[in-house]
PyMOL Python script that loads the backbone (N, CA, C, O; Angstrom):
from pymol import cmd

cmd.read_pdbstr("""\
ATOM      1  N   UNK A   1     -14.942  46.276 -50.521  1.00  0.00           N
ATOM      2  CA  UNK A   1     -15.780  45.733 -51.565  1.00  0.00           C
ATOM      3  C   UNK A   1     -16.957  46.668 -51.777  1.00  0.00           C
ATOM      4  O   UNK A   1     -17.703  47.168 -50.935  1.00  0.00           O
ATOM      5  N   UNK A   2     -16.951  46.762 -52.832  1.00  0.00           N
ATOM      6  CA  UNK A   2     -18.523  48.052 -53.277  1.00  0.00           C
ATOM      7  C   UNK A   2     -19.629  47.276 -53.097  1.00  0.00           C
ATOM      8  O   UNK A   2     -19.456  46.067 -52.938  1.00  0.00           O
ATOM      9  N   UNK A   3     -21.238  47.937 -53.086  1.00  0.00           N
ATOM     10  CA  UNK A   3     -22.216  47.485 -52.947  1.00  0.00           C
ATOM     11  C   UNK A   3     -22.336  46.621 -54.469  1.00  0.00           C
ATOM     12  O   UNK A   3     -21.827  47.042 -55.509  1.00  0.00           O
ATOM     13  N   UNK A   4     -22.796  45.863 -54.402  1.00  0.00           N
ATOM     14  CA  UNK A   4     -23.651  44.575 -55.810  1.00  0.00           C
ATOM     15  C   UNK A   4     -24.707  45.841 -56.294  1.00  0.00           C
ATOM     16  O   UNK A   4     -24.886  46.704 -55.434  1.00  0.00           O
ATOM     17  N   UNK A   5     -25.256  45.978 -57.303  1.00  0.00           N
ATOM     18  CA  UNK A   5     -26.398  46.590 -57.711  1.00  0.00           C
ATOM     19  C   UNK A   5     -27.339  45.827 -57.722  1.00  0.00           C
ATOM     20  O   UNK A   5     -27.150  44.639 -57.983  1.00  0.00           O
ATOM     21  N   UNK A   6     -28.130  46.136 -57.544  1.00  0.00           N
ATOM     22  CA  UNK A   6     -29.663  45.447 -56.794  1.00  0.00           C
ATOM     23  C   UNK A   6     -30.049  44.537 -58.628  1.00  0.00           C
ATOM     24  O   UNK A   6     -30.473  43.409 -58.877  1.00  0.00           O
ATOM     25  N   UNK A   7     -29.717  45.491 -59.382  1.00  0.00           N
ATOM     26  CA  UNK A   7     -29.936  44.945 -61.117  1.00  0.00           C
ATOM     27  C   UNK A   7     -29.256  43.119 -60.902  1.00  0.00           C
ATOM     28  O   UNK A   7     -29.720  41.984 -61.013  1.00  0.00           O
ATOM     29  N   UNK A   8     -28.414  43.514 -60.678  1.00  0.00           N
ATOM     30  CA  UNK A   8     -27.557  42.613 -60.837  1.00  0.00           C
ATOM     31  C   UNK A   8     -28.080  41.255 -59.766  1.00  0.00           C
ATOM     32  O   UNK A   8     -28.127  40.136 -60.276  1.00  0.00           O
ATOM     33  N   UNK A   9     -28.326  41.366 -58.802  1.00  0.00           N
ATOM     34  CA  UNK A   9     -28.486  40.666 -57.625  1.00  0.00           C
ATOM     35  C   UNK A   9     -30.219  39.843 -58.007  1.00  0.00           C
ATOM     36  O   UNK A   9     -30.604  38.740 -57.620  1.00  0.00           O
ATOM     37  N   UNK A  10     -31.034  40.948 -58.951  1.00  0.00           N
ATOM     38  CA  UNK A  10     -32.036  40.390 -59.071  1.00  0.00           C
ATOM     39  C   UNK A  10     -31.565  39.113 -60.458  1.00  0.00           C
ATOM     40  O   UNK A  10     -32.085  38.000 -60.381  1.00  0.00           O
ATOM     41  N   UNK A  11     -30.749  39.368 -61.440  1.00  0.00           N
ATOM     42  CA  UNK A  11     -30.345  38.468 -62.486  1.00  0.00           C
ATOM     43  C   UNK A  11     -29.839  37.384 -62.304  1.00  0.00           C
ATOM     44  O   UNK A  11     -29.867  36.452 -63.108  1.00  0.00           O
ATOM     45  N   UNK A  12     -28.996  37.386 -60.558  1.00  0.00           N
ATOM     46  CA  UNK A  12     -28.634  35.960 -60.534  1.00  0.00           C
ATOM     47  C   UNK A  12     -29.491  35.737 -59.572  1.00  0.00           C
ATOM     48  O   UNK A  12     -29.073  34.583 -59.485  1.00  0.00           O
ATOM     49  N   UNK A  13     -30.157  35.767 -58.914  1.00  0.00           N
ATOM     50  CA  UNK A  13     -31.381  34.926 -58.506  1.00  0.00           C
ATOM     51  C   UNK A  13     -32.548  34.645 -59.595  1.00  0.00           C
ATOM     52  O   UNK A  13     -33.416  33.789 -59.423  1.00  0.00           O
ATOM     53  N   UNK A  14     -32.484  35.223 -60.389  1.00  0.00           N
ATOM     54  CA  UNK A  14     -32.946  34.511 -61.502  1.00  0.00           C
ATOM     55  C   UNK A  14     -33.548  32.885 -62.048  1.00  0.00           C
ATOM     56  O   UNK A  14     -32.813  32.298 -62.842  1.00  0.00           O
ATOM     57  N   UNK A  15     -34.458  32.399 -61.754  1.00  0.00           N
ATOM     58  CA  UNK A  15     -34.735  30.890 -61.517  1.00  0.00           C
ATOM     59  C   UNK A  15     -34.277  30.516 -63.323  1.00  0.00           C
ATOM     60  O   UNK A  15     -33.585  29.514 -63.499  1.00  0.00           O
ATOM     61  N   UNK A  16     -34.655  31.271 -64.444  1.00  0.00           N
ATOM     62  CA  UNK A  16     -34.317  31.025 -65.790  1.00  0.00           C
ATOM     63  C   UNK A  16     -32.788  31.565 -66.064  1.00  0.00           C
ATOM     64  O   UNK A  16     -32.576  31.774 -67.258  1.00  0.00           O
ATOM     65  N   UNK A  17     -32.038  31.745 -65.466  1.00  0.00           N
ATOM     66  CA  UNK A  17     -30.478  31.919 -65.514  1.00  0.00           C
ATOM     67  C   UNK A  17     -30.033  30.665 -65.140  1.00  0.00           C
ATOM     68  O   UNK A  17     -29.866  30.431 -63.943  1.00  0.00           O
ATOM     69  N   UNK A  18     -29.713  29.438 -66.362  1.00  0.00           N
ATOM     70  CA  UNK A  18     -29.203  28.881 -66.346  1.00  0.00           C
ATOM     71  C   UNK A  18     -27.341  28.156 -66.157  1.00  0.00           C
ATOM     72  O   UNK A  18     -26.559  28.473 -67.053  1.00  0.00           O
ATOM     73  N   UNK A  19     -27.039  27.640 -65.500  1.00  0.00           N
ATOM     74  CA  UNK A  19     -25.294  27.519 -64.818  1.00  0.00           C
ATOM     75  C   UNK A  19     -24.687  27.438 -66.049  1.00  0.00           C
ATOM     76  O   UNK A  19     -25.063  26.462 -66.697  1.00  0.00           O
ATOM     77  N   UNK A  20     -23.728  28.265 -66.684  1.00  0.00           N
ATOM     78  CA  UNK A  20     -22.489  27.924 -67.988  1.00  0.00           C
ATOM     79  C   UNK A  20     -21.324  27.522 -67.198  1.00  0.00           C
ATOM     80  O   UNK A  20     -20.329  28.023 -67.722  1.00  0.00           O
ATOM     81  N   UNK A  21     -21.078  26.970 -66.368  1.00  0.00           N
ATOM     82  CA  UNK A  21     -20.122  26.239 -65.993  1.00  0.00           C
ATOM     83  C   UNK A  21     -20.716  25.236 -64.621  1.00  0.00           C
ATOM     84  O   UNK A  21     -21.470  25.369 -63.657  1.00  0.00           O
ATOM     85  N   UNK A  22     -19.798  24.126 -65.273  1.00  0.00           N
ATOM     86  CA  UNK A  22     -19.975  22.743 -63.881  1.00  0.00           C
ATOM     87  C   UNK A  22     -18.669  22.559 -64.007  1.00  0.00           C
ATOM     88  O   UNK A  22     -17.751  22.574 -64.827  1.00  0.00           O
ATOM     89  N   UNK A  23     -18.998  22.325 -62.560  1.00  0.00           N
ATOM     90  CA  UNK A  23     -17.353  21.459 -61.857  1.00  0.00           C
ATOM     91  C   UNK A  23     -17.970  20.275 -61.488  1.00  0.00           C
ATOM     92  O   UNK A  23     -18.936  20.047 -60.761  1.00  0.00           O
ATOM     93  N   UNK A  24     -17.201  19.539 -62.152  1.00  0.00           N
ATOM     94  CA  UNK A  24     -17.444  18.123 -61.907  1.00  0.00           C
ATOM     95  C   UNK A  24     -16.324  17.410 -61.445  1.00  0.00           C
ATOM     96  O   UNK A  24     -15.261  17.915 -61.806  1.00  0.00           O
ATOM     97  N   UNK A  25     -16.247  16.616 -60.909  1.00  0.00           N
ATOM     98  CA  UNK A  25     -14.980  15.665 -60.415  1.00  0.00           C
ATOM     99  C   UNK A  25     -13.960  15.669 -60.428  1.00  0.00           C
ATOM    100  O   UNK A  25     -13.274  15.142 -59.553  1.00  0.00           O
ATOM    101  N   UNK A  26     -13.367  16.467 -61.763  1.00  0.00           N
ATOM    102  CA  UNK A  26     -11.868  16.744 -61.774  1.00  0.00           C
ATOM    103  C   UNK A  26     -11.855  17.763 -60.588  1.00  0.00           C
ATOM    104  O   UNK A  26     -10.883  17.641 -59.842  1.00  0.00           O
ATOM    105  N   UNK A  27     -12.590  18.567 -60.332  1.00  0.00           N
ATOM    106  CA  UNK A  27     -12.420  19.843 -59.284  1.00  0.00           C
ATOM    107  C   UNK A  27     -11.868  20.355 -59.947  1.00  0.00           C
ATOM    108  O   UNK A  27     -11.641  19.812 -61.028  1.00  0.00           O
ATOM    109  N   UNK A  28     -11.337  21.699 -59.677  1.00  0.00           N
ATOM    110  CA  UNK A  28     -11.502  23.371 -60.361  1.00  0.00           C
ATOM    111  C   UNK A  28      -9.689  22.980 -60.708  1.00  0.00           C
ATOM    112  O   UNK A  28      -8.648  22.756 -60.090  1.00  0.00           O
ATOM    113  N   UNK A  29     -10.109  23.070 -61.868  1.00  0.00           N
ATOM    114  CA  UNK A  29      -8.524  22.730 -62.964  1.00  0.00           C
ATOM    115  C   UNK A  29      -8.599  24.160 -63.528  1.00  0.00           C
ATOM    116  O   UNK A  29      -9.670  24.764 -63.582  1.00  0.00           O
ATOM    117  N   UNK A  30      -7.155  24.813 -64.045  1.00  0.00           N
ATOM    118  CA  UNK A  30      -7.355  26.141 -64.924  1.00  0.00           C
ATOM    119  C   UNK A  30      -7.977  25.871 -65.715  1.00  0.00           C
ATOM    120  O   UNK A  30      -8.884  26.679 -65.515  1.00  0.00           O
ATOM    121  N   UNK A  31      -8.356  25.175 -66.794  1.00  0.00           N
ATOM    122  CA  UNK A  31      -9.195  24.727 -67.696  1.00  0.00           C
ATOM    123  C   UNK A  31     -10.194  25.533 -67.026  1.00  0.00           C
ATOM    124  O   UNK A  31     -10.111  26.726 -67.320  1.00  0.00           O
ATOM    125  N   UNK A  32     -11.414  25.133 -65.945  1.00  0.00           N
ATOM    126  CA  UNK A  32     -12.451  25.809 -65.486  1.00  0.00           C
ATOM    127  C   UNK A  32     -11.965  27.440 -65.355  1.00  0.00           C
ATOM    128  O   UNK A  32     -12.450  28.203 -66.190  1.00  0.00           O
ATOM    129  N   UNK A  33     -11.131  27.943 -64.453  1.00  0.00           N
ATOM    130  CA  UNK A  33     -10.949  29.063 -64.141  1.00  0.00           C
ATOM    131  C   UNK A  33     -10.501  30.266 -65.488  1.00  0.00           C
ATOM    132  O   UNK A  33     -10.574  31.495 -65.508  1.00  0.00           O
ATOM    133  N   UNK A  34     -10.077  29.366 -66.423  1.00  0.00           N
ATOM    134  CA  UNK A  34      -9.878  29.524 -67.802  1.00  0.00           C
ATOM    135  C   UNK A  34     -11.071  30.725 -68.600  1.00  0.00           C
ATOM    136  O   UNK A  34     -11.196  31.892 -68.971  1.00  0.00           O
ATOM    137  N   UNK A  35     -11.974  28.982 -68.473  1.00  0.00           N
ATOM    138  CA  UNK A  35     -13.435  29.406 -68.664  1.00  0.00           C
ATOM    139  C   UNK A  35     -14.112  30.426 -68.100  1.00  0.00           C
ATOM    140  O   UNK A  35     -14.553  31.345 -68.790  1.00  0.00           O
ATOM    141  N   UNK A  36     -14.263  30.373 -66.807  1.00  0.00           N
ATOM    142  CA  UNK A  36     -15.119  31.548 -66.342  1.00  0.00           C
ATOM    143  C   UNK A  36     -14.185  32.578 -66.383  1.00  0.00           C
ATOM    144  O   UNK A  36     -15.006  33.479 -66.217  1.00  0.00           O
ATOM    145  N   UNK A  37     -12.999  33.234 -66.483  1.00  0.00           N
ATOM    146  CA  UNK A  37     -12.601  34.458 -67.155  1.00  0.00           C
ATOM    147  C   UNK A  37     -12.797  34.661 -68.297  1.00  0.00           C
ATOM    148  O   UNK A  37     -12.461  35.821 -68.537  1.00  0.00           O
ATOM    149  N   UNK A  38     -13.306  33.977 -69.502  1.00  0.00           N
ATOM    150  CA  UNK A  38     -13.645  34.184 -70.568  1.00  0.00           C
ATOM    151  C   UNK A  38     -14.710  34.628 -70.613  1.00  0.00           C
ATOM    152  O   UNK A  38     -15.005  35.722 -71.095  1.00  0.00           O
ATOM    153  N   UNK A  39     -15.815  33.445 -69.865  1.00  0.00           N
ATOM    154  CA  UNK A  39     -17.485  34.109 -69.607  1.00  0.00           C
ATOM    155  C   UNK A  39     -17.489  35.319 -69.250  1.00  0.00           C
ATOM    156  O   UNK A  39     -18.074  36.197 -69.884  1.00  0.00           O
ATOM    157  N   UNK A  40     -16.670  35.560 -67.925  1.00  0.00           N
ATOM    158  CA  UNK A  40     -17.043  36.861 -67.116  1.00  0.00           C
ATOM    159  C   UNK A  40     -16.573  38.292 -68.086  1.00  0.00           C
ATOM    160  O   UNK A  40     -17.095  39.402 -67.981  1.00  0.00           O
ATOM    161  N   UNK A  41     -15.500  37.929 -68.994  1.00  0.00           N
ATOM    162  CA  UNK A  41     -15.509  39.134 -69.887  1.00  0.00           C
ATOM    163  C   UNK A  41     -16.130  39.287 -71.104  1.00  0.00           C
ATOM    164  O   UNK A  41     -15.917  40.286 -71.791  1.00  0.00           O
ATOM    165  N   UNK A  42     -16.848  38.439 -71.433  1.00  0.00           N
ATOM    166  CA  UNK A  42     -17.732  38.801 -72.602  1.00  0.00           C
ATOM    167  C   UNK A  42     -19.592  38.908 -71.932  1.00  0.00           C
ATOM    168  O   UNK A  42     -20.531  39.387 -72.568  1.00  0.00           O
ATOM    169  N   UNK A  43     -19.663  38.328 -70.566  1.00  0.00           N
ATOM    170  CA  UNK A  43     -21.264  38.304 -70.334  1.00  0.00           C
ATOM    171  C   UNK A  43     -21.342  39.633 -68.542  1.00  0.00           C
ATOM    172  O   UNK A  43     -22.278  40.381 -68.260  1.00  0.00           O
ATOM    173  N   UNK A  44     -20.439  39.502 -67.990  1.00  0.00           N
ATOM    174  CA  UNK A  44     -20.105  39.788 -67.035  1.00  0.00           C
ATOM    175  C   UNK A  44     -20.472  39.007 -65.647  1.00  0.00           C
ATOM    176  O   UNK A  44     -19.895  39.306 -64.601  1.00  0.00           O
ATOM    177  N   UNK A  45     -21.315  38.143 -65.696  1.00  0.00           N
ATOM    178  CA  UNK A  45     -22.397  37.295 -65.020  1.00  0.00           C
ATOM    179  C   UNK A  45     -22.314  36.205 -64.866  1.00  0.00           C
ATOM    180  O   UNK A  45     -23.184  35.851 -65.661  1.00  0.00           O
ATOM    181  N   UNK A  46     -21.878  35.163 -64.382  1.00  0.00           N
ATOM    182  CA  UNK A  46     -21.392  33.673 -65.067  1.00  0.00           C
ATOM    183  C   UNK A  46     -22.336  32.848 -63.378  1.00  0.00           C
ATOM    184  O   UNK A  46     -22.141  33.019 -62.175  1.00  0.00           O
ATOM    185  N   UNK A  47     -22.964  32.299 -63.873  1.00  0.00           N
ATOM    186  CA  UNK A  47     -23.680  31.091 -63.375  1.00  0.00           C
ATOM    187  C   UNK A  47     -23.013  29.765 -62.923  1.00  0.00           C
ATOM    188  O   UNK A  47     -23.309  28.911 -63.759  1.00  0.00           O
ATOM    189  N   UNK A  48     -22.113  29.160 -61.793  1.00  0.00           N
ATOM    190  CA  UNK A  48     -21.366  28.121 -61.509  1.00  0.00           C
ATOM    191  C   UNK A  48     -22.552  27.193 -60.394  1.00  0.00           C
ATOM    192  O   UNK A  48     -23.279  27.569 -59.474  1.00  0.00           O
ATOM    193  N   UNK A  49     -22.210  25.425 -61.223  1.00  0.00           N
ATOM    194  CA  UNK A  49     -22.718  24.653 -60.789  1.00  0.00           C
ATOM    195  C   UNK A  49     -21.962  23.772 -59.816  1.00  0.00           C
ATOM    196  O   UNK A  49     -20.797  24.069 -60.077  1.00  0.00           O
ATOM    197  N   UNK A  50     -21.926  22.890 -58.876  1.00  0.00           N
ATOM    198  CA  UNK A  50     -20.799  22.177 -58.310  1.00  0.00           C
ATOM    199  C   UNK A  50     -21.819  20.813 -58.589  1.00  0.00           C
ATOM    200  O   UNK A  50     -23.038  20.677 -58.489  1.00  0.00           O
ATOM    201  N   UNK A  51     -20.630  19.805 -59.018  1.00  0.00           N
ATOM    202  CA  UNK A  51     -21.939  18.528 -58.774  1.00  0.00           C
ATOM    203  C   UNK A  51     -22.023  18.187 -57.543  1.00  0.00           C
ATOM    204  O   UNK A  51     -20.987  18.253 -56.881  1.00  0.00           O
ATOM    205  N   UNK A  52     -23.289  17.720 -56.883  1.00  0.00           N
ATOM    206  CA  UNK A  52     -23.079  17.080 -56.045  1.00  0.00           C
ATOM    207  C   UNK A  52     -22.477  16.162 -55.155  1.00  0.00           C
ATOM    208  O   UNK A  52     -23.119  15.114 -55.098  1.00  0.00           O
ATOM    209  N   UNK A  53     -21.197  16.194 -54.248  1.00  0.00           N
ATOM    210  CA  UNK A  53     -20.319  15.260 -53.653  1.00  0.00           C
ATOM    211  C   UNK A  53     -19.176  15.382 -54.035  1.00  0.00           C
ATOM    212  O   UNK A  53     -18.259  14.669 -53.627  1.00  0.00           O
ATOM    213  N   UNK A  54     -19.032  16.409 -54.974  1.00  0.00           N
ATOM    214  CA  UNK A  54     -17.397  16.512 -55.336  1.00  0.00           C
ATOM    215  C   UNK A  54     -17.069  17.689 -53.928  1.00  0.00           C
ATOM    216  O   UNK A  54     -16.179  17.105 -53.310  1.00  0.00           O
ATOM    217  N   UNK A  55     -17.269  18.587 -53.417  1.00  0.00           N
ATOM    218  CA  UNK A  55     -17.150  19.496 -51.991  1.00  0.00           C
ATOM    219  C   UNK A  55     -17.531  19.250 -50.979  1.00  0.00           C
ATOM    220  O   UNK A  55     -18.579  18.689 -51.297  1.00  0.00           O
ATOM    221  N   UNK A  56     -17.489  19.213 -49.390  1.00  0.00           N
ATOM    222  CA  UNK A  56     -18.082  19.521 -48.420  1.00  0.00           C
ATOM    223  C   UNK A  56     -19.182  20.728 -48.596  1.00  0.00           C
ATOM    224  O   UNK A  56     -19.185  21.485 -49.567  1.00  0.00           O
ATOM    225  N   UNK A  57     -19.968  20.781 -47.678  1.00  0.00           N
ATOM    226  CA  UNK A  57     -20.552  22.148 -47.420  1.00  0.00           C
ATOM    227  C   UNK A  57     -19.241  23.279 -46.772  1.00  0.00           C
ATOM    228  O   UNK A  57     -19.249  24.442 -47.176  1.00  0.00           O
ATOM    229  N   UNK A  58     -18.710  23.053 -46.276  1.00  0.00           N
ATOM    230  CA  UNK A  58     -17.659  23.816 -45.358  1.00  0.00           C
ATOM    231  C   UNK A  58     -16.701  24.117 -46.571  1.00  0.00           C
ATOM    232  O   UNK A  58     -16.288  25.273 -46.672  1.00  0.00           O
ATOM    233  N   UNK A  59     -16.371  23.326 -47.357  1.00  0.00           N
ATOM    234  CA  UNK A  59     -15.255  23.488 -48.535  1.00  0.00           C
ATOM    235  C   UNK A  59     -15.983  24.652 -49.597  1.00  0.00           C
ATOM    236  O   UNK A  59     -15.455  25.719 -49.911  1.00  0.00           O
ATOM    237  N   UNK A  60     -17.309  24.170 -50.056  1.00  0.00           N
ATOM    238  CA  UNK A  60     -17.762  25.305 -51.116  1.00  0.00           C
ATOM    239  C   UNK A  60     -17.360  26.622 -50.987  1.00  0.00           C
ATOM    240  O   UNK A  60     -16.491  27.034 -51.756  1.00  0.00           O
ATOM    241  N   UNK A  61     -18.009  27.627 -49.845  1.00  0.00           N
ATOM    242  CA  UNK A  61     -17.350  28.793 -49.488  1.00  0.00           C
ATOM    243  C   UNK A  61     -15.882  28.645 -49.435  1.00  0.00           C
ATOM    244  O   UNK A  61     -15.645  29.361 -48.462  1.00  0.00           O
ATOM    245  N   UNK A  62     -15.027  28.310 -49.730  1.00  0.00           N
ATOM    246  CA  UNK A  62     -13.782  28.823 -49.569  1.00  0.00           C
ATOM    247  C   UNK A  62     -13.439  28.124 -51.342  1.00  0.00           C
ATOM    248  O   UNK A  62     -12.317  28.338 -51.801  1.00  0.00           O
ATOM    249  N   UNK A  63     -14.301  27.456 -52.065  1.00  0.00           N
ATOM    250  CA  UNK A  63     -14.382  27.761 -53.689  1.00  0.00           C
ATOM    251  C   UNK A  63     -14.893  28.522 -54.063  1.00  0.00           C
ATOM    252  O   UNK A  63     -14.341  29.141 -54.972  1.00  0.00           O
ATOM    253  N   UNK A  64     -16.242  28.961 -53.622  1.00  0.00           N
ATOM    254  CA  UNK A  64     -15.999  30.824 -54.378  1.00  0.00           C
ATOM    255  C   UNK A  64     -15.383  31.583 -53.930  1.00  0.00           C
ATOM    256  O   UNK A  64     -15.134  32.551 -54.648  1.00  0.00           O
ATOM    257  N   UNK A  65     -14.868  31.568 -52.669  1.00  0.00           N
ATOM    258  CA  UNK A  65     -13.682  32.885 -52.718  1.00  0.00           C
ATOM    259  C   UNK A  65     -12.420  32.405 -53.474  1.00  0.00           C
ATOM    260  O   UNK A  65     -11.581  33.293 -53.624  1.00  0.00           O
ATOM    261  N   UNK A  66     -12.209  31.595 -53.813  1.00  0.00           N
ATOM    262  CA  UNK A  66     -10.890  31.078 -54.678  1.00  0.00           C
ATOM    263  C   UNK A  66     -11.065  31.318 -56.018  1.00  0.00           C
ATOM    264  O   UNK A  66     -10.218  31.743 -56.803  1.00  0.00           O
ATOM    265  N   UNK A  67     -12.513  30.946 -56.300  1.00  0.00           N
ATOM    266  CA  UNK A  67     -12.542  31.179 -58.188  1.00  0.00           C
ATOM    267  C   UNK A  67     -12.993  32.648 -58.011  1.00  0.00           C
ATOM    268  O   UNK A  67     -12.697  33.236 -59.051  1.00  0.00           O
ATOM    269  N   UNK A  68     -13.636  33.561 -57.058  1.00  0.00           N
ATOM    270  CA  UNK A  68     -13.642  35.240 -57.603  1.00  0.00           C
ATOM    271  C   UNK A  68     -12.360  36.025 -57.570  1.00  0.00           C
ATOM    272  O   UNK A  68     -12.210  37.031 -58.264  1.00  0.00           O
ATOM    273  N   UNK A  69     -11.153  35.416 -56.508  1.00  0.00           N
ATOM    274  CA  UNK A  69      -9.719  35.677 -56.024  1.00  0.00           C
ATOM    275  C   UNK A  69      -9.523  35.778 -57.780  1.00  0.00           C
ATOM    276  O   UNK A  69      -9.441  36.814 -58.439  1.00  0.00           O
ATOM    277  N   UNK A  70      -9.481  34.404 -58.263  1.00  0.00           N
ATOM    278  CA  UNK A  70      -8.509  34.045 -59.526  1.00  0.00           C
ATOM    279  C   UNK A  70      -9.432  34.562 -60.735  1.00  0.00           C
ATOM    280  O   UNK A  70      -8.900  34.374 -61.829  1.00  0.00           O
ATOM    281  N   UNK A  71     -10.670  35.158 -60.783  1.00  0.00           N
ATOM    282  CA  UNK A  71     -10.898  35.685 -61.858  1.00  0.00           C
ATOM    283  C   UNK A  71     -11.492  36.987 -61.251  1.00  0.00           C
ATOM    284  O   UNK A  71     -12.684  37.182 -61.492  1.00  0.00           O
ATOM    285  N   UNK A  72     -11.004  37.669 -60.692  1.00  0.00           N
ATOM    286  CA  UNK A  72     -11.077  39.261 -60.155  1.00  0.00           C
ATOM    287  C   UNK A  72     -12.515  39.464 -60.362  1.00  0.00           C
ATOM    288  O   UNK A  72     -12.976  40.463 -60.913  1.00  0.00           O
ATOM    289  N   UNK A  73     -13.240  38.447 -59.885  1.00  0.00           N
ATOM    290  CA  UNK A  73     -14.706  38.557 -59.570  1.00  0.00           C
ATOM    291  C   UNK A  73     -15.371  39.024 -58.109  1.00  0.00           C
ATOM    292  O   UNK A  73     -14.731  38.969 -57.059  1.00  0.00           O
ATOM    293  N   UNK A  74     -16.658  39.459 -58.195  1.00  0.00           N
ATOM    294  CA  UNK A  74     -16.901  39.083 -56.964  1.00  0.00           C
ATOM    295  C   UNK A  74     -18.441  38.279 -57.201  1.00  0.00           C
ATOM    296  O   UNK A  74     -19.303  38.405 -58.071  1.00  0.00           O
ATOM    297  N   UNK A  75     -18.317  37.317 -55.865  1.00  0.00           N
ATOM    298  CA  UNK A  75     -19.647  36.374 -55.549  1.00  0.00           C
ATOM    299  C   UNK A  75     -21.000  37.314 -55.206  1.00  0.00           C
ATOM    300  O   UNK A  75     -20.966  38.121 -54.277  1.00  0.00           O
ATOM    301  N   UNK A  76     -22.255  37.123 -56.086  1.00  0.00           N
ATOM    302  CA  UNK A  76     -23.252  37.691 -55.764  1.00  0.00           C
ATOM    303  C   UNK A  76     -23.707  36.810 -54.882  1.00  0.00           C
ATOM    304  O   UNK A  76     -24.029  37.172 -53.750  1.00  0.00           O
ATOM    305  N   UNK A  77     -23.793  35.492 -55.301  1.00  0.00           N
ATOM    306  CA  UNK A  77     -24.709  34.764 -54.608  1.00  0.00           C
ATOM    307  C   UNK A  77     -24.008  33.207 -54.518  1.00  0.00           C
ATOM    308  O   UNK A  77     -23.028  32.958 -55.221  1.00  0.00           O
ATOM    309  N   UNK A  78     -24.496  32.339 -53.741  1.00  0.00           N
ATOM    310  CA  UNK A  78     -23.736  31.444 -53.369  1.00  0.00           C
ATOM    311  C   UNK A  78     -24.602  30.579 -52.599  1.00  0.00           C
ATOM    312  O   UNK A  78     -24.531  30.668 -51.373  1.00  0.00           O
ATOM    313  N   UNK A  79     -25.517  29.644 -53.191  1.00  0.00           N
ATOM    314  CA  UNK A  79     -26.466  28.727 -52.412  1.00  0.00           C
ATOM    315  C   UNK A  79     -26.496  27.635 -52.589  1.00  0.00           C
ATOM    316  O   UNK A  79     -26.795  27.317 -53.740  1.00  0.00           O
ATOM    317  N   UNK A  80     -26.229  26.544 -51.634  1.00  0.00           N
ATOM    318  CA  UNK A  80     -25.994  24.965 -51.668  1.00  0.00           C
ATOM    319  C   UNK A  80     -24.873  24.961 -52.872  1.00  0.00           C
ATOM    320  O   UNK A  80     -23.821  25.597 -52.813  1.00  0.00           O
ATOM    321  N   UNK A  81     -25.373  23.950 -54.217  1.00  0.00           N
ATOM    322  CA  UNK A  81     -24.023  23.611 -54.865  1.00  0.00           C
ATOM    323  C   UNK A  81     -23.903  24.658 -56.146  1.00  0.00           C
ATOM    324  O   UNK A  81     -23.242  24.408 -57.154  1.00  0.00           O
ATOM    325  N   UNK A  82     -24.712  25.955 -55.913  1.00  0.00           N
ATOM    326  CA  UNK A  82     -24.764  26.915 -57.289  1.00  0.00           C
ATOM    327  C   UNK A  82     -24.133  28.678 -56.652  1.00  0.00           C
ATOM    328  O   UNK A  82     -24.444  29.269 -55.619  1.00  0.00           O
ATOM    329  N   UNK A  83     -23.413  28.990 -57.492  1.00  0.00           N
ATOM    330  CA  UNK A  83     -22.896  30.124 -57.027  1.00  0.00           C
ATOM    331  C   UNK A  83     -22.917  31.573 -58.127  1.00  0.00           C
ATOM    332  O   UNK A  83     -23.616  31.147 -59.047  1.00  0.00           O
ATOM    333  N   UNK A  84     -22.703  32.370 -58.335  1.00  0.00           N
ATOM    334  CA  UNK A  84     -22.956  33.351 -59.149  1.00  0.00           C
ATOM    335  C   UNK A  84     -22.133  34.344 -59.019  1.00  0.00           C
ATOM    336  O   UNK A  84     -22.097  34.934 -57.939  1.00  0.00           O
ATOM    337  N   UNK A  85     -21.212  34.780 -60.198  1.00  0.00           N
ATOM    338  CA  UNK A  85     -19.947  35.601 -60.281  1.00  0.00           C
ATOM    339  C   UNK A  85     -20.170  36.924 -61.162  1.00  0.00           C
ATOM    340  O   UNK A  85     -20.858  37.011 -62.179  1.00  0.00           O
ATOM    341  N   UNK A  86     -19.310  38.094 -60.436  1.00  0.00           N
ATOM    342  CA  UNK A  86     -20.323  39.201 -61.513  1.00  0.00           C
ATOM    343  C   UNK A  86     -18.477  39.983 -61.413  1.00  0.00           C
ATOM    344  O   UNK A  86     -17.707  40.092 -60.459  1.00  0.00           O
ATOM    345  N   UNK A  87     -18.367  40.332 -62.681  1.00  0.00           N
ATOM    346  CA  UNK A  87     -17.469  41.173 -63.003  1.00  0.00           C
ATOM    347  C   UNK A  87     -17.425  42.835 -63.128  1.00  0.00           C
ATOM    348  O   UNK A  87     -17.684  43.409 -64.185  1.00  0.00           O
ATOM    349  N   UNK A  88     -17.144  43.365 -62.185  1.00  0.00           N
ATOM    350  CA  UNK A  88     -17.377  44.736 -62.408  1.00  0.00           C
ATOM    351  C   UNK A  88     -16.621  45.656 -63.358  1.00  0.00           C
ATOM    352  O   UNK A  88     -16.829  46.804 -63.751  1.00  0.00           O
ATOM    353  N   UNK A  89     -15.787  44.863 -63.562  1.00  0.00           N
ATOM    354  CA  UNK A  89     -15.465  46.065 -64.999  1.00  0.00           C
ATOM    355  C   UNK A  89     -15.610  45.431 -66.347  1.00  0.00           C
ATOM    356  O   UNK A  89     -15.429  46.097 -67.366  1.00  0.00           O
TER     357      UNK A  89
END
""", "prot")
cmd.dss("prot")
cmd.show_as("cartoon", "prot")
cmd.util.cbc("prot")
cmd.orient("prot")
């Protein structure tokens, strides 16, 4: 895995970078994974929310490695129920 660019790392910690995608209750349907391959190729950056109580803590990490797996992303950041996906090409 290559280094994140520091550019990048400062944009999704970003407190005004608002989440374009929630998973809510249905849990991660292609519909979602749909979506954030669409985001990630027109913005490169995509902001993911989880609602509260739909995951474990122990389960989240192994949903962002599943949604960067399925949209050839990788995770910048990943804290409590908000995570952040950056497309390198």
């Amino acid at each position: 895995m290559s280094e994140i660019p520091s550019s990048i790392k400062k944009q999704a910690m970003d407190r005004n970078f608002q989440p374009s995608v929630r998973i809510g209750k249905t849990g991660i349907t292609e519909n979602i994974v749909d979506e954030i391959r669409g985001q990630l190729a027109k913005r490169k950056l995509v902001k993911i929310k989880i609602n509260k109580g739909i995951y474990d803590r122990e389960d989240r990490s192994q949903v962002w490695d599943y949604l960067s797996q399925e949209t050839s992303s990788v995770v910048v950041m990943a804290r409590g129920n908000v995570g952040v996906l950056w497309s390198k090409s």
